[in-house]
Each structure stands twice: as structure tokens, then as C-alpha cells.
PQR file of N, CA, C, O and H, with PARSE charges and radii, in Angstrom:
ATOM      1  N   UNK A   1      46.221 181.617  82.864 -0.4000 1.5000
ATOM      2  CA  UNK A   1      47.044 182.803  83.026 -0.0000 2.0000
ATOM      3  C   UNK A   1      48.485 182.408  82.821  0.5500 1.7000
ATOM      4  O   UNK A   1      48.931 181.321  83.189 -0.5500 1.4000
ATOM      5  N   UNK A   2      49.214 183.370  82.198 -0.4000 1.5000
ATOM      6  CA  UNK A   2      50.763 183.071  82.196 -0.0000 2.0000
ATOM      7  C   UNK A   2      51.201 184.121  83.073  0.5500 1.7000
ATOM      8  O   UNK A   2      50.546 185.030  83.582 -0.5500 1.4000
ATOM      9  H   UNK A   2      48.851 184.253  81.898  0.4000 1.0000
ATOM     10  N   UNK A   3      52.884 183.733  83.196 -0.4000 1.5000
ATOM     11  CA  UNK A   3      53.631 184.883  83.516 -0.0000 2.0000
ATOM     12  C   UNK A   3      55.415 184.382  83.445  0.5500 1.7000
ATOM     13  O   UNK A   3      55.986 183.329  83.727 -0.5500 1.4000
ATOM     14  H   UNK A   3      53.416 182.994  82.782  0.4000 1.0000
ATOM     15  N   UNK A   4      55.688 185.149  83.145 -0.4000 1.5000
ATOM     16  CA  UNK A   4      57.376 184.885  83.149 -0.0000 2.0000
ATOM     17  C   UNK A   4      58.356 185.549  83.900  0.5500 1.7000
ATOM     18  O   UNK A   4      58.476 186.761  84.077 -0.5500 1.4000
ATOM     19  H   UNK A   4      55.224 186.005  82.915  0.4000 1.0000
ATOM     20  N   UNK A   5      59.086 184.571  84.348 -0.4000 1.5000
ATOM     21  CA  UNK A   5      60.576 185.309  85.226 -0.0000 2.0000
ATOM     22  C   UNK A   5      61.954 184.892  84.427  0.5500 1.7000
ATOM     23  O   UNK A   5      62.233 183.746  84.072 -0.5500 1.4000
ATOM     24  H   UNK A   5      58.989 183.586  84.204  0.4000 1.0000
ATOM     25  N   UNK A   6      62.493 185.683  84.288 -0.4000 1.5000
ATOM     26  CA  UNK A   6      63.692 185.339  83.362 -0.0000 2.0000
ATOM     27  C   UNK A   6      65.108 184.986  84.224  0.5500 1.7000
ATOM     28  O   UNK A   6      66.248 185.155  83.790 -0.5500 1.4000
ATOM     29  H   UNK A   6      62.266 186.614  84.576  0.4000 1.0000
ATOM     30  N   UNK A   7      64.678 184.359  85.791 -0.4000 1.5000
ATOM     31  CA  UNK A   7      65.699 184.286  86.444 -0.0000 2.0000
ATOM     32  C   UNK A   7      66.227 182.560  86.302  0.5500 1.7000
ATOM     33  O   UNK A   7      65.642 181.665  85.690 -0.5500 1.4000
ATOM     34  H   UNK A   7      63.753 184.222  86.143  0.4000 1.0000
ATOM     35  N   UNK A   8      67.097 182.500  86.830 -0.4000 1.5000
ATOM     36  CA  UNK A   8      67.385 180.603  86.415 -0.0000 2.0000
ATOM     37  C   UNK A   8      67.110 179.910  88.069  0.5500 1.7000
ATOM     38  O   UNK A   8      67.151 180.479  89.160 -0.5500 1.4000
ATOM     39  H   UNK A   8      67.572 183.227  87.327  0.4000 1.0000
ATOM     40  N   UNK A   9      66.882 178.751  87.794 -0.4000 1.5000
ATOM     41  CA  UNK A   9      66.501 177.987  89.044 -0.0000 2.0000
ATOM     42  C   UNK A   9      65.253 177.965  89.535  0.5500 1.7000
ATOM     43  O   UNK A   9      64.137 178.075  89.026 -0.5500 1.4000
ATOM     44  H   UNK A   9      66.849 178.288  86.908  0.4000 1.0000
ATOM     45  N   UNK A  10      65.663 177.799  90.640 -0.4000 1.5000
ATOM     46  CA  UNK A  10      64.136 177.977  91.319 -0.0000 2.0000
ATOM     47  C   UNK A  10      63.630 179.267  91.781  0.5500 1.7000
ATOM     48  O   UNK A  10      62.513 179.259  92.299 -0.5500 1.4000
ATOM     49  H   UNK A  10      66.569 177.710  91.053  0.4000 1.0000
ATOM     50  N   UNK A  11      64.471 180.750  91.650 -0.4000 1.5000
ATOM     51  CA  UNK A  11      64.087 181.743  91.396 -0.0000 2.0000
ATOM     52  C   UNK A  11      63.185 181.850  89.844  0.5500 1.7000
ATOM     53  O   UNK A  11      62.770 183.006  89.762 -0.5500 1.4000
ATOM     54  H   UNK A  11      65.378 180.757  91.230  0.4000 1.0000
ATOM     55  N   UNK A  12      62.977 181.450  89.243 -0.4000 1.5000
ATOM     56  CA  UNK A  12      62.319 181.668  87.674 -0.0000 2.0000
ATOM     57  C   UNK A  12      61.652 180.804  87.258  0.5500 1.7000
ATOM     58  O   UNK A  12      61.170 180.621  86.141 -0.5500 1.4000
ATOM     59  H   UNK A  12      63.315 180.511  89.310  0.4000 1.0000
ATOM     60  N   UNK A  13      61.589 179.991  88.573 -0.4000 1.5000
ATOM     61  CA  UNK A  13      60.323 178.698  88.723 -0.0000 2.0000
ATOM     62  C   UNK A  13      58.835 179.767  88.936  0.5500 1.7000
ATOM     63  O   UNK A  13      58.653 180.312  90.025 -0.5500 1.4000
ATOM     64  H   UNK A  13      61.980 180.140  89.481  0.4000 1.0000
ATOM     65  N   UNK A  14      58.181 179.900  88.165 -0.4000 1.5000
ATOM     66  CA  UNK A  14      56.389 180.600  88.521 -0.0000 2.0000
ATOM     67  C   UNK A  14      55.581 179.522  88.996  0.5500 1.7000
ATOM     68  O   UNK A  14      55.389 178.522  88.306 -0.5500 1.4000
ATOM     69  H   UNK A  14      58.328 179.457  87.281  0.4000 1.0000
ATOM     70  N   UNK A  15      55.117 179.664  90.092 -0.4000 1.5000
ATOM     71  CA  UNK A  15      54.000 179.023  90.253 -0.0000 2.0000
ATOM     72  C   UNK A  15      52.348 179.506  90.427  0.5500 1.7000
ATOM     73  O   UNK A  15      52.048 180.479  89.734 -0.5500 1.4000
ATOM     74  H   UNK A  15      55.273 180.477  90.653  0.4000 1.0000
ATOM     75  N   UNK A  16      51.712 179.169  90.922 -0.4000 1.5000
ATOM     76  CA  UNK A  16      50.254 179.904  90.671 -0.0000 2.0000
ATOM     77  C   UNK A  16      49.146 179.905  91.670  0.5500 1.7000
ATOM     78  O   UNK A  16      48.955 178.699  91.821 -0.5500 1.4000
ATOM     79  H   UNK A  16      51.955 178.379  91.484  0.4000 1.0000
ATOM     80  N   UNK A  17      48.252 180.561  92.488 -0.4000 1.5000
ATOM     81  CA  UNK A  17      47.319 180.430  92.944 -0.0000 2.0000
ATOM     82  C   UNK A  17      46.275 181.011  93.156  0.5500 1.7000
ATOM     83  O   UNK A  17      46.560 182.197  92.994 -0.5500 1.4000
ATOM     84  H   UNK A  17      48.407 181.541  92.366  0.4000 1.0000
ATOM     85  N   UNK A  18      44.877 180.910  93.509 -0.4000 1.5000
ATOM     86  CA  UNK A  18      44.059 182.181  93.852 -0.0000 2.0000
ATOM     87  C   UNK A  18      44.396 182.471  95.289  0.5500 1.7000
ATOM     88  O   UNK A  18      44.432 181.892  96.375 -0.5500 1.4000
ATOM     89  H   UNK A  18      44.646 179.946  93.641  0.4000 1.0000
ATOM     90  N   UNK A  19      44.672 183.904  94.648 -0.4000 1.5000
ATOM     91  CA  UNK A  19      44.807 184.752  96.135 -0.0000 2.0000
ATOM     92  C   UNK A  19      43.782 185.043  96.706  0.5500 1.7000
ATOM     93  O   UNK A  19      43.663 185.001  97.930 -0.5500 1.4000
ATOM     94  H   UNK A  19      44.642 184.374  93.766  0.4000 1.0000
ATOM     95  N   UNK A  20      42.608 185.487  95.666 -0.4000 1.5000
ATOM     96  CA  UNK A  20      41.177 185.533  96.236 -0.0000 2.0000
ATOM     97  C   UNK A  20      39.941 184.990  95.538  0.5500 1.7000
ATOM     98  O   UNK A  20      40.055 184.857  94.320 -0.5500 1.4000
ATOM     99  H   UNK A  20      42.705 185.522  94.671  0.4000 1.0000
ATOM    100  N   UNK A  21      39.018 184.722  95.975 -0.4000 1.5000
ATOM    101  CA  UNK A  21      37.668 183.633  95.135 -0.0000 2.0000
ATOM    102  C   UNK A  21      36.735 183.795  96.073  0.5500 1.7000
ATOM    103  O   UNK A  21      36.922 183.767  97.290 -0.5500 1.4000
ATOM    104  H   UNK A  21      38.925 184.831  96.965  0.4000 1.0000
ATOM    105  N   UNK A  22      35.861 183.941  95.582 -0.4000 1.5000
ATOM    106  CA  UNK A  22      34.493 183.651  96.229 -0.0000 2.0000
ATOM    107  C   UNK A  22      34.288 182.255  96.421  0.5500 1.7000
ATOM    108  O   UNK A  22      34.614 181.443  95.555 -0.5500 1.4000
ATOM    109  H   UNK A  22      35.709 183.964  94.594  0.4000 1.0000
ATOM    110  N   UNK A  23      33.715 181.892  97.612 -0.4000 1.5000
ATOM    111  CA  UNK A  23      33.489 180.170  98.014 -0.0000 2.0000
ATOM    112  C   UNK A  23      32.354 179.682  96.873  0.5500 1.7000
ATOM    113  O   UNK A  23      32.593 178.696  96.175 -0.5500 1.4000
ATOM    114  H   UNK A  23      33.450 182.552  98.315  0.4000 1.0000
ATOM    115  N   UNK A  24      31.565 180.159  96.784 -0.4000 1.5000
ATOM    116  CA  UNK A  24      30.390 179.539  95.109 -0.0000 2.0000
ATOM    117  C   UNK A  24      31.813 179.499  94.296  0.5500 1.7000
ATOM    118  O   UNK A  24      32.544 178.527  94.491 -0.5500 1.4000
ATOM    119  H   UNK A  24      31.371 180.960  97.351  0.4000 1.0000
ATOM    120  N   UNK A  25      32.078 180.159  93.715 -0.4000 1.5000
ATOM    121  CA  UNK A  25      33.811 180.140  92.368 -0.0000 2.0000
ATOM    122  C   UNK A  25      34.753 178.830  93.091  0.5500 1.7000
ATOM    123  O   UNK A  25      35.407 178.324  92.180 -0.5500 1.4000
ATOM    124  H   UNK A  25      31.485 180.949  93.557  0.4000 1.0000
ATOM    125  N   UNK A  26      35.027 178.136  94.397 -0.4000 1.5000
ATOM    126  CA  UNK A  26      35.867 177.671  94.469 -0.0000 2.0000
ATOM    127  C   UNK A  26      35.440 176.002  94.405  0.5500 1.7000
ATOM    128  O   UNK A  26      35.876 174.856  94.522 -0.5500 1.4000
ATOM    129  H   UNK A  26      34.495 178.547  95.137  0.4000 1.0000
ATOM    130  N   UNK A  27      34.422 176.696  94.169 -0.4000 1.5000
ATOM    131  CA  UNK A  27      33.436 174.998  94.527 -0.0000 2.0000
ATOM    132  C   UNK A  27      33.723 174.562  92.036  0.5500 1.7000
ATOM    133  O   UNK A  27      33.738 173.500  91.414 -0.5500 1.4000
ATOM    134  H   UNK A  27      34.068 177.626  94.075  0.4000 1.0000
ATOM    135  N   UNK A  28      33.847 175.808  91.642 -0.4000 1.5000
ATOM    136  CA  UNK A  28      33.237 175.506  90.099 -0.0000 2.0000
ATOM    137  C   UNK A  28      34.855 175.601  89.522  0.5500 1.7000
ATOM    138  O   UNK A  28      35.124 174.682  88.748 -0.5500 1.4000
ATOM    139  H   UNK A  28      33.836 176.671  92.147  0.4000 1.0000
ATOM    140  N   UNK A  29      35.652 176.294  89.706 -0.4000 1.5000
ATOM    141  CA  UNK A  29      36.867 176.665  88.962 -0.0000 2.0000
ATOM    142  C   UNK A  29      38.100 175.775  89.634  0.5500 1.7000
ATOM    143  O   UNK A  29      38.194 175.987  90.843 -0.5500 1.4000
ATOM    144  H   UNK A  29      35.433 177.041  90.334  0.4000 1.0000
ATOM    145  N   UNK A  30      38.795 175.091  89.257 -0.4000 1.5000
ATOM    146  CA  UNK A  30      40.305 174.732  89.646 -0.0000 2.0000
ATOM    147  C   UNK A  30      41.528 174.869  89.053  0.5500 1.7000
ATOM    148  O   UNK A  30      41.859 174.119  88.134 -0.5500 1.4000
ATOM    149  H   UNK A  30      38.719 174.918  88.275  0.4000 1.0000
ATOM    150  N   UNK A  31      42.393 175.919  89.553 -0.4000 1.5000
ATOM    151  CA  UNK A  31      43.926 176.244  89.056 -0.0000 2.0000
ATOM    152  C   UNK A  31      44.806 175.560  89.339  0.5500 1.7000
ATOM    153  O   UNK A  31      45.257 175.254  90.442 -0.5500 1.4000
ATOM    154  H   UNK A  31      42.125 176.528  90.300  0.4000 1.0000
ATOM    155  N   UNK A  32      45.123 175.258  88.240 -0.4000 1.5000
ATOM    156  CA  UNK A  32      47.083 174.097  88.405 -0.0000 2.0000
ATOM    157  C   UNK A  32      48.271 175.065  88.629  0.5500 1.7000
ATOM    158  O   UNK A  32      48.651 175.889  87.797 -0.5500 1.4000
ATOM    159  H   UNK A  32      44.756 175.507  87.343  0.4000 1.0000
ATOM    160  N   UNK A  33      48.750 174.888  89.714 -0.4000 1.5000
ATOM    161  CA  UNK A  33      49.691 175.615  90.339 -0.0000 2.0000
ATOM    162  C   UNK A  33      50.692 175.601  89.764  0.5500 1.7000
ATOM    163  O   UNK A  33      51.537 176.362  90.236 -0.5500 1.4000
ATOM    164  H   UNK A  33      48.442 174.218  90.390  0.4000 1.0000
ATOM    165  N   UNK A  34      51.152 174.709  88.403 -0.4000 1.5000
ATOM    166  CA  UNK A  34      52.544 174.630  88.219 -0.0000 2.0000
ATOM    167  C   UNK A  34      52.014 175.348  86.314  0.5500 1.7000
ATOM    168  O   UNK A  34      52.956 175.729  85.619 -0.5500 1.4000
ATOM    169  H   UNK A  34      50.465 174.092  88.019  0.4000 1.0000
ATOM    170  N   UNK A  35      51.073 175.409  85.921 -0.4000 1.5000
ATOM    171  CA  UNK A  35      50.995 175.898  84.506 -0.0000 2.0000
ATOM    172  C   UNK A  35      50.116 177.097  84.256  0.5500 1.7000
ATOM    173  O   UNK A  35      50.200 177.783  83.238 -0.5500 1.4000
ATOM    174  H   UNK A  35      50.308 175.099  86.486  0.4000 1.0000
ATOM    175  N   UNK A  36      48.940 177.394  85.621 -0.4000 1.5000
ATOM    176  CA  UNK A  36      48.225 178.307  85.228 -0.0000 2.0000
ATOM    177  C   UNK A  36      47.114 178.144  84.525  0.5500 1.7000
ATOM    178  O   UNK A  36      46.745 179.216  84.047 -0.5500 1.4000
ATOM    179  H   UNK A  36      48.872 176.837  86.448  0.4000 1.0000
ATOM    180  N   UNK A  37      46.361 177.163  84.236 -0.4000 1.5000
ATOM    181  CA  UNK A  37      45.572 176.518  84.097 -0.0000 2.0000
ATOM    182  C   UNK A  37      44.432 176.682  84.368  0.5500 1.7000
ATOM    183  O   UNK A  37      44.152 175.690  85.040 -0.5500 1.4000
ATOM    184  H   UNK A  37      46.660 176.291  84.624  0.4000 1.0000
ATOM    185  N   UNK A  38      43.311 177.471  84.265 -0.4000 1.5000
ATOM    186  CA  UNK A  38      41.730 177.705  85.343 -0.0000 2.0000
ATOM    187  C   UNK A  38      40.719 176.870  84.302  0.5500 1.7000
ATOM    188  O   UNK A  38      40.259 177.270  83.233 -0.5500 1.4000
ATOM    189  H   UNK A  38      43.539 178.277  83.719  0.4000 1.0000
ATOM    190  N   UNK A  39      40.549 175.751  84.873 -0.4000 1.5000
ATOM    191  CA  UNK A  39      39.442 174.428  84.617 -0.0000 2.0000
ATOM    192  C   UNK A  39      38.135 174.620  85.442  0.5500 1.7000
ATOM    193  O   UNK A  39      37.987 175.399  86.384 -0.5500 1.4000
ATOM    194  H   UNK A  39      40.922 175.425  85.741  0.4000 1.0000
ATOM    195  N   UNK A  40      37.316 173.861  84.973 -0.4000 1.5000
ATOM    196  CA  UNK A  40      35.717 174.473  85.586 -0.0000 2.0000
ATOM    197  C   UNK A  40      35.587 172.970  86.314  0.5500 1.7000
ATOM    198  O   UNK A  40      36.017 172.068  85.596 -0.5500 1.4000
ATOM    199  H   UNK A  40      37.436 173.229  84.208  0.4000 1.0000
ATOM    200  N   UNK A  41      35.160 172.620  87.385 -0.4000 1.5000
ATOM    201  CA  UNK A  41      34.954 171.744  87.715 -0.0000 2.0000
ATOM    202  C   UNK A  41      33.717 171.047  87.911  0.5500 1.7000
ATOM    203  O   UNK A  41      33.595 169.938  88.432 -0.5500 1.4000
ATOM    204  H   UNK A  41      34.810 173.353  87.968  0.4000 1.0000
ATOM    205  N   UNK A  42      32.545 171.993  87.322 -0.4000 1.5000
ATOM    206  CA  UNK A  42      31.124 171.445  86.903 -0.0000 2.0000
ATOM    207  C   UNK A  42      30.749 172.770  85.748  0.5500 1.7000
ATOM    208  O   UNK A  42      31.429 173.746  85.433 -0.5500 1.4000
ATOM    209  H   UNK A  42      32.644 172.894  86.899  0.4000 1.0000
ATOM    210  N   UNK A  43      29.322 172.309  85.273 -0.4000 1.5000
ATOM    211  CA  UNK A  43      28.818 173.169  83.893 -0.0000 2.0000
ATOM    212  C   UNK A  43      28.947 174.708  85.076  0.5500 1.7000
ATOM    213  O   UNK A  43      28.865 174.752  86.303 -0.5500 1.4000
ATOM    214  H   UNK A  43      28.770 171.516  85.528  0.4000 1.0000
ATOM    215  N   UNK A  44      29.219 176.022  83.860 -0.4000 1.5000
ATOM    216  CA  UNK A  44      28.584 176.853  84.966 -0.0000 2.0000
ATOM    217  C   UNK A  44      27.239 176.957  83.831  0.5500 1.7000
ATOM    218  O   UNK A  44      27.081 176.633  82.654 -0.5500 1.4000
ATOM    219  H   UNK A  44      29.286 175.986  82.862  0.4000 1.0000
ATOM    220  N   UNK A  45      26.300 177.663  85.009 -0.4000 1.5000
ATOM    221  CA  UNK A  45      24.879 178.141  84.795 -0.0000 2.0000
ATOM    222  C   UNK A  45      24.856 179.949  85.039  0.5500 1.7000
ATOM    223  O   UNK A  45      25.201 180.570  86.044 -0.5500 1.4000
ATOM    224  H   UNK A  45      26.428 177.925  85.965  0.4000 1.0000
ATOM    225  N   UNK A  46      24.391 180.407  83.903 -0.4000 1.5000
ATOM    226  CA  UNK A  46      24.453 181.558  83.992 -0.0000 2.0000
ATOM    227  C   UNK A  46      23.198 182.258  84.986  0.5500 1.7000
ATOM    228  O   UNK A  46      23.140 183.300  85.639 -0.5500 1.4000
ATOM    229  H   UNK A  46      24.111 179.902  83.086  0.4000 1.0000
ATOM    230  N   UNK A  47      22.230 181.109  84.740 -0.4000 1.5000
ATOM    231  CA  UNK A  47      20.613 181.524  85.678 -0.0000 2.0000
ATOM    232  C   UNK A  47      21.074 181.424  86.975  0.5500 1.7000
ATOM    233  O   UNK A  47      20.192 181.803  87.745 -0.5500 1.4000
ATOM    234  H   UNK A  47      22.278 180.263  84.210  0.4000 1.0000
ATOM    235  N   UNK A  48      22.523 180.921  87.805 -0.4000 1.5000
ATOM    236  CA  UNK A  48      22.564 180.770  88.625 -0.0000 2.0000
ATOM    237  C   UNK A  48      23.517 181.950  89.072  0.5500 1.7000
ATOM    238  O   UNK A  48      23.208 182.732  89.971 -0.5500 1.4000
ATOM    239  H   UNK A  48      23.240 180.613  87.180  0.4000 1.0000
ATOM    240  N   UNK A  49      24.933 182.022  88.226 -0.4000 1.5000
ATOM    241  CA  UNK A  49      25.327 183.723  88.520 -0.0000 2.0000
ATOM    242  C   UNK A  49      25.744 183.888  87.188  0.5500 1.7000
ATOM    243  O   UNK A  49      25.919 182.940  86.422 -0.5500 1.4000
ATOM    244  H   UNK A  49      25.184 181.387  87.495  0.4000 1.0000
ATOM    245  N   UNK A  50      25.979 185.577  86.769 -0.4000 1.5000
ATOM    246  CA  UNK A  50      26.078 185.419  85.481 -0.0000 2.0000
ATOM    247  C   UNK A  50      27.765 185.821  85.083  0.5500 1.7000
ATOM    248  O   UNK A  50      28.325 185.842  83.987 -0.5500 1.4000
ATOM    249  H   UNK A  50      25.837 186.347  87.391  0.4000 1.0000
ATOM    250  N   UNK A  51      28.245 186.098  86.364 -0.4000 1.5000
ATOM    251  CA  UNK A  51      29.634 186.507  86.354 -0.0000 2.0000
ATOM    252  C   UNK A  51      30.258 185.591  87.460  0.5500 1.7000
ATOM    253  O   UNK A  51      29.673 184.702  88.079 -0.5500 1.4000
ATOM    254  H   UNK A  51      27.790 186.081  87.254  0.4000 1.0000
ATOM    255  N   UNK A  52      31.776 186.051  87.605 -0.4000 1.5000
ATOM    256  CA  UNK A  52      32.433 185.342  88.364 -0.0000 2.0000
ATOM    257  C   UNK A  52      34.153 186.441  88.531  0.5500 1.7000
ATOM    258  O   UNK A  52      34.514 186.504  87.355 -0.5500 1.4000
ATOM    259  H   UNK A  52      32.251 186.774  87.103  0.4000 1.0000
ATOM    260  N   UNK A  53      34.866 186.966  89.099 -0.4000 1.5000
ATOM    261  CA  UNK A  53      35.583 187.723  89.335 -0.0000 2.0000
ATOM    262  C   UNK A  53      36.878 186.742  90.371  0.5500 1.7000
ATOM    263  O   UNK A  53      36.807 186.540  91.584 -0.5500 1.4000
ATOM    264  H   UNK A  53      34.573 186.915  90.054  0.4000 1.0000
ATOM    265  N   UNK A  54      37.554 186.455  89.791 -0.4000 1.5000
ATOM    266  CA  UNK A  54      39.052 185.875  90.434 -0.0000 2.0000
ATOM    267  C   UNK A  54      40.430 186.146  90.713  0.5500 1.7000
ATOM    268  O   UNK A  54      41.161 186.082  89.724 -0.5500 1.4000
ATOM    269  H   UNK A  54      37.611 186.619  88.806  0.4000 1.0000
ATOM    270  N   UNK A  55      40.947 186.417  91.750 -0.4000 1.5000
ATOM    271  CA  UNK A  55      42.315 186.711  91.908 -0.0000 2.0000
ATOM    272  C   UNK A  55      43.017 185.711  91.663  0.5500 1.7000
ATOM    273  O   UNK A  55      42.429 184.652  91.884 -0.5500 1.4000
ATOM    274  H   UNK A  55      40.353 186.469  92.553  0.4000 1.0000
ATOM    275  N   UNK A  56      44.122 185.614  91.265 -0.4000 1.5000
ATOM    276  CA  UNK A  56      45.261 184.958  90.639 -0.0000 2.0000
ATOM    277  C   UNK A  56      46.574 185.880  90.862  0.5500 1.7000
ATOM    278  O   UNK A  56      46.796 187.074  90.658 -0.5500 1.4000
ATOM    279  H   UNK A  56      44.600 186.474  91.086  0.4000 1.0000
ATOM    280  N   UNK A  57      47.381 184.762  91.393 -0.4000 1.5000
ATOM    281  CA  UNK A  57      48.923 185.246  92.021 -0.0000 2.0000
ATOM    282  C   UNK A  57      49.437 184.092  91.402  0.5500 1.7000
ATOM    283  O   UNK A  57      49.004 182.945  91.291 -0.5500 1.4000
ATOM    284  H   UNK A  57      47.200 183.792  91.560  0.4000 1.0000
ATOM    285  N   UNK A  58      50.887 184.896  90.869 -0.4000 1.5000
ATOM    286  CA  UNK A  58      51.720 184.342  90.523 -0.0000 2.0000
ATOM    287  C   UNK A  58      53.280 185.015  91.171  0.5500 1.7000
ATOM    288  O   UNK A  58      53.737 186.156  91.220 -0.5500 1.4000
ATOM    289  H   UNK A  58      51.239 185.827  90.960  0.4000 1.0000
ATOM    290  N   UNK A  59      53.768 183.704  91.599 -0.4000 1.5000
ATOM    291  CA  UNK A  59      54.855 183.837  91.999 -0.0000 2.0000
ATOM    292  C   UNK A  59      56.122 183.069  92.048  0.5500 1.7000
ATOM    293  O   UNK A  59      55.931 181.868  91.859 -0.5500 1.4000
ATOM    294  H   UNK A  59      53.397 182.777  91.559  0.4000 1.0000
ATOM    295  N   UNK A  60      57.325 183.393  92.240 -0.4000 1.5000
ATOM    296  CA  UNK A  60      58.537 182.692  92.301 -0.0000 2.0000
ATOM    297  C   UNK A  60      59.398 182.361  93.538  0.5500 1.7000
ATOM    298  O   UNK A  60      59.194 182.743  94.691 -0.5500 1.4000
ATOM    299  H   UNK A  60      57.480 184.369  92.394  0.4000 1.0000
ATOM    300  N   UNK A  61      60.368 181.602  93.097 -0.4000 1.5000
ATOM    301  CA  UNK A  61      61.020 181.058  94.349 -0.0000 2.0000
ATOM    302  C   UNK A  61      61.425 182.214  95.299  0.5500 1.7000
ATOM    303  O   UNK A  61      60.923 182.181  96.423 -0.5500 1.4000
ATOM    304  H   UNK A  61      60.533 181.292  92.161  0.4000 1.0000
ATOM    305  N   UNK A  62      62.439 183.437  94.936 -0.4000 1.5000
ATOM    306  CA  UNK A  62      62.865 184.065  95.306 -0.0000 2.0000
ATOM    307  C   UNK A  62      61.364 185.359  96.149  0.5500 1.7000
ATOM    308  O   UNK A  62      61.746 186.357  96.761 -0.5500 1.4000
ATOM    309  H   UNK A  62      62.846 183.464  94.023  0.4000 1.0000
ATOM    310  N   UNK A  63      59.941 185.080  96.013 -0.4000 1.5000
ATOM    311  CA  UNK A  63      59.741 186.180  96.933 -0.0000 2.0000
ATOM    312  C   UNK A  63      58.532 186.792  96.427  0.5500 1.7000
ATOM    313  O   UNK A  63      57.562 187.331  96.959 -0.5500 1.4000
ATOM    314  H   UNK A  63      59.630 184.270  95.516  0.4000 1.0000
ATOM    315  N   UNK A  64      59.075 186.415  94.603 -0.4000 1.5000
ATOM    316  CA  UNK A  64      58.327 187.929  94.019 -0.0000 2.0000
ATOM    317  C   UNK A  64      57.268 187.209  93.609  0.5500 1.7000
ATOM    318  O   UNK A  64      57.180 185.996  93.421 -0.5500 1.4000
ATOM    319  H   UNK A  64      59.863 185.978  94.171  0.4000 1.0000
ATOM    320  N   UNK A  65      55.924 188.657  93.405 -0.4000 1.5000
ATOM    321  CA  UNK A  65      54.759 188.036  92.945 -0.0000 2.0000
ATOM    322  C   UNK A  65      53.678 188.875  92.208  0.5500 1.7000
ATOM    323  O   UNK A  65      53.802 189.979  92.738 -0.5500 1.4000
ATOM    324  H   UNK A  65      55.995 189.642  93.558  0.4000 1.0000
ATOM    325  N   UNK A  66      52.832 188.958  91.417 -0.4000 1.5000
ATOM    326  CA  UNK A  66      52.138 189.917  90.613 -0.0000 2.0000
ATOM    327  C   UNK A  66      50.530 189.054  90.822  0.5500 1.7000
ATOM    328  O   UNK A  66      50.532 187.874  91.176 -0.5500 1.4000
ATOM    329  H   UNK A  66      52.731 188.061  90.986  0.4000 1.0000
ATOM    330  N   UNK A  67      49.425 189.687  90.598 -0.4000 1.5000
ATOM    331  CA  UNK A  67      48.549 189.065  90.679 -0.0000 2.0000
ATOM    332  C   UNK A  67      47.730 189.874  89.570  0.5500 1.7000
ATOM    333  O   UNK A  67      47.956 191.013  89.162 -0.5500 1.4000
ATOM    334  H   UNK A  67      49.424 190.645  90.311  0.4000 1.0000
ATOM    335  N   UNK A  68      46.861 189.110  89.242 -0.4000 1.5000
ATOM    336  CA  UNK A  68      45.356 189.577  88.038 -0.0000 2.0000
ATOM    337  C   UNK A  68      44.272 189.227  88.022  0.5500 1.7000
ATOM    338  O   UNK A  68      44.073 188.040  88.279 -0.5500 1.4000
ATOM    339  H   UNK A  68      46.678 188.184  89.573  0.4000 1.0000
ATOM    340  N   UNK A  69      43.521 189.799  87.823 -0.4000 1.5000
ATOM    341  CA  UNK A  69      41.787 189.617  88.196 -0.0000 2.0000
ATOM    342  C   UNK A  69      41.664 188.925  86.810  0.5500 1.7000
ATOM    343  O   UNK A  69      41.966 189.508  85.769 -0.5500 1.4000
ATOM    344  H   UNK A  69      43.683 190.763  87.614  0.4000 1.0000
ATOM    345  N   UNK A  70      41.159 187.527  86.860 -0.4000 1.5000
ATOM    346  CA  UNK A  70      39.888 187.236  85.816 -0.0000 2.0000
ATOM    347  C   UNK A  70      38.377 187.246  85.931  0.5500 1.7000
ATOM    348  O   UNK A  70      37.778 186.881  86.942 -0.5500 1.4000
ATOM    349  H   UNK A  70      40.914 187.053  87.705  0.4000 1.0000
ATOM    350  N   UNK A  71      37.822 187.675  84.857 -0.4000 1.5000
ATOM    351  CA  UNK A  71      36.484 187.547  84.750 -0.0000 2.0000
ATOM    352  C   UNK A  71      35.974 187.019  84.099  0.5500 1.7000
ATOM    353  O   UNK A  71      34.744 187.010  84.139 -0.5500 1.4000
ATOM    354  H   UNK A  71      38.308 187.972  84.035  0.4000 1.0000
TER
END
């Protein structure tokens, strides 16, 4: 996921996290807080679920924050 702040400093610093995940998703997916990044941390198996639904927040120094569902 991206996102941009056009402020300078550490106000327009974005960083990243899941705001929400299912515990099965937190065990398989890992987000890098400083690029946004969502890495799988084993194969997924579809016979095992065939979806997966993730919150993602992004936010800055100053406060602000937007979030987005991946699927």
C-alpha cells in the first residue's frame, strides 16, 4: 500500500500498520511499517481459506491517518 503527505519533516513521515487482521492473517502476512510492504510469511493455501480481508492504516507524525481494506 502507498500513501502520501506533502508535509516536510516528521509531519510527512507515513508510516504503516494493520489496524485490523484476523489472527489466522497475522500468523501468514507481514507489513513493513516504514514502506508499506504486505509479505506472506508462509505459502497461502486456498483449501485452507480462500480469502483474506485486511485493515491497513497509514499515518503521520502530526496525528493524521487514512486506512484501506485489502483483499
Amino acid at each position: 500500500v502507498t500513501a502520501t503527505d506533502v508535509d516536510d519533516g516528521l509531519y510527512g513521515h507515513v508510516k504503516y500498520s494493520f489496524k485490523k487482521i484476523p489472527e489466522k492473517a497475522s500468523q501468514i502476512f507481514q507489513l513493513d511499517a516504514d514502506t508499506g510492504t504486505i509479505s506472506l510469511l508462509r505459502i497461502l493455501d486456498y483449501e485452507e481459506e480462500d480469502s483474506y480481508e485486511l485493515e491497513v492504516q497509514a499515518y503521520d507524525g502530526g496525528g493524521h491517518f487514512d486506512t484501506t481494506n485489502v483483499v
